[in-house]
C-alpha positions in Angstrom: 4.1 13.8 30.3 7.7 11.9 30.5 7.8 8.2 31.6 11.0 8.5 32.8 12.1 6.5 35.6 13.7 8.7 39.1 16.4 6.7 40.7 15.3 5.3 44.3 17.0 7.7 46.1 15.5 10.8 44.6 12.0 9.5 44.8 9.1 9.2 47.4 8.2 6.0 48.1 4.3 4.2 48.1 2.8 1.5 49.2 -0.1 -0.5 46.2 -2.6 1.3 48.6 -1.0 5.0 48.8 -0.4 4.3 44.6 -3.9 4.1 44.6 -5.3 6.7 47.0 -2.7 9.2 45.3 -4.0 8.3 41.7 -7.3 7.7 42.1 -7.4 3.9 40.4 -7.5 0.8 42.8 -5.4 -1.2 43.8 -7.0 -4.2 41.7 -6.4 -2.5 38.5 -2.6 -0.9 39.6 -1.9 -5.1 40.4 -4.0 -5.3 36.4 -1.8 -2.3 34.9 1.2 -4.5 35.8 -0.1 -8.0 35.0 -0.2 -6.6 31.5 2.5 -4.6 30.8 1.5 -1.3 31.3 3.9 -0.6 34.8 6.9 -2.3 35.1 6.7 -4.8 37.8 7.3 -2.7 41.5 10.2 -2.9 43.8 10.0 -4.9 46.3 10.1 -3.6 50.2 12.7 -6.1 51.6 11.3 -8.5 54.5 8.1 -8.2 53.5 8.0 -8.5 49.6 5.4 -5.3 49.4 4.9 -3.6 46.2 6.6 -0.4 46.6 5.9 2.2 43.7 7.9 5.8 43.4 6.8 8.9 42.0 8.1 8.0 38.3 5.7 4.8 38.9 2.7 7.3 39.9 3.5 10.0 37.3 3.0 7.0 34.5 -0.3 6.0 36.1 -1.5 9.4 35.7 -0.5 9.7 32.2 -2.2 6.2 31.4 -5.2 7.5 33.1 -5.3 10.8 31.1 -5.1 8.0 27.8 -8.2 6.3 29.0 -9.9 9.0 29.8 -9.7 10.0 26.0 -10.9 6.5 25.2 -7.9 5.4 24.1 -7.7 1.2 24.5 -5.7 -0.7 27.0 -4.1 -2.5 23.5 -3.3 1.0 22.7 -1.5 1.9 25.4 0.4 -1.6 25.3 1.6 -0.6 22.2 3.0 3.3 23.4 4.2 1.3 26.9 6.2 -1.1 24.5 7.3 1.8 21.9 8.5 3.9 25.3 10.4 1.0 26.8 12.2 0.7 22.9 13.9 3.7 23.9 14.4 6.9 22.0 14.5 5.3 18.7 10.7 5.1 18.7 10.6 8.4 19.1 8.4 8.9 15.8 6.2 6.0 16.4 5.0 7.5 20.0 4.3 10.9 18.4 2.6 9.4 15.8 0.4 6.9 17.7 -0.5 9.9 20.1 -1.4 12.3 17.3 -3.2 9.8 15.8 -5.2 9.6 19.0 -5.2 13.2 19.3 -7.5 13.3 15.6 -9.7 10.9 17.4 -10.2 13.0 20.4 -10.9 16.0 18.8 -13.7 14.3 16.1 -15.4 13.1 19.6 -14.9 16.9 21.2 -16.5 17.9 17.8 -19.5 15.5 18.3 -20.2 16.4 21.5 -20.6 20.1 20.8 -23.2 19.5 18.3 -24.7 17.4 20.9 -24.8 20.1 23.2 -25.7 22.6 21.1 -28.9 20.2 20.4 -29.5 19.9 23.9 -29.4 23.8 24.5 -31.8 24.1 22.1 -34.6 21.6 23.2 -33.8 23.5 26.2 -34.6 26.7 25.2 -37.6 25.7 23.0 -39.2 24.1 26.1 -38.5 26.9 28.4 -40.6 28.9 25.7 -43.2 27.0 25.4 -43.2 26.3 29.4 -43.0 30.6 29.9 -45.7 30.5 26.8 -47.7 28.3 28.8 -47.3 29.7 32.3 -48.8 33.0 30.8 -51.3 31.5 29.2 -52.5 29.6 32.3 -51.5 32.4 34.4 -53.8 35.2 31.8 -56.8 32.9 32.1 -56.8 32.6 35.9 -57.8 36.4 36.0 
């Protein structure tokens, strides 16, 4: 997803608390996403200095959340954050460092197949021998 920044008057308009009700993080680590670089710092609501964050700031978030999710680290994402804000002549870097990523990801998705497939099969050996022991019981009750 594109990082790309909508001008003001083209874009909805949050406050830190509607940020974080419409992404799903809090508003702790929205105020932490910025402290470290992740968001660029909000605009400002004039009179009362509230962070205000558009739907450019929001689409980001999700796209840093869908990073983390993979595992990938906050000094990760520091790094694509810093890369994107390089402009287009990072271009390579990005795609690399995501498909990078992307070879981790799928080595995990790999590991938790066989992991599941292990699980399914406990599971099926102890409904066998639960059903083989049902009968049994079941057989010497008559």
């Amino acid at each position: 997803m594109s990082m790309e920044v909508a001008s003001e008057s083209q874009t909805s308009t949050y406050t830190v608390q509607e940020a974080a009700t419409q992404t799903g993080l809090t508003t702790h680590t929205l105020r932490y996403y910025e402290r470290i670089g992740l968001l660029d710092a909000p605009t400002r609501a004039p009179g009362s200095g509230h962070r205000v964050y558009h739907d450019a700031d929001l689409r980001r978030v999700q796209f840093l959340k869908r990073l983390r999710t993979t595992g990938m680290s906050v000094r990760e994402m520091r790094r694509f954050v810093a890369l994107y804000r390089l402009g287009d002549s990072t271009l390579g870097e990005r795609e690399k460092l995501l498909a990078d990523h992307r070879c981790v990801v799928l080595a995990q998705i790999g590991e938790l197949q066989e992991a599941v497939a292990a699980i399914e099969y406990k599971i099926a050996s102890y409904h066998e021998i639960g059903t083989a022991t049902y009968w049994t019981d079941k057989e010497n009750k008559q």
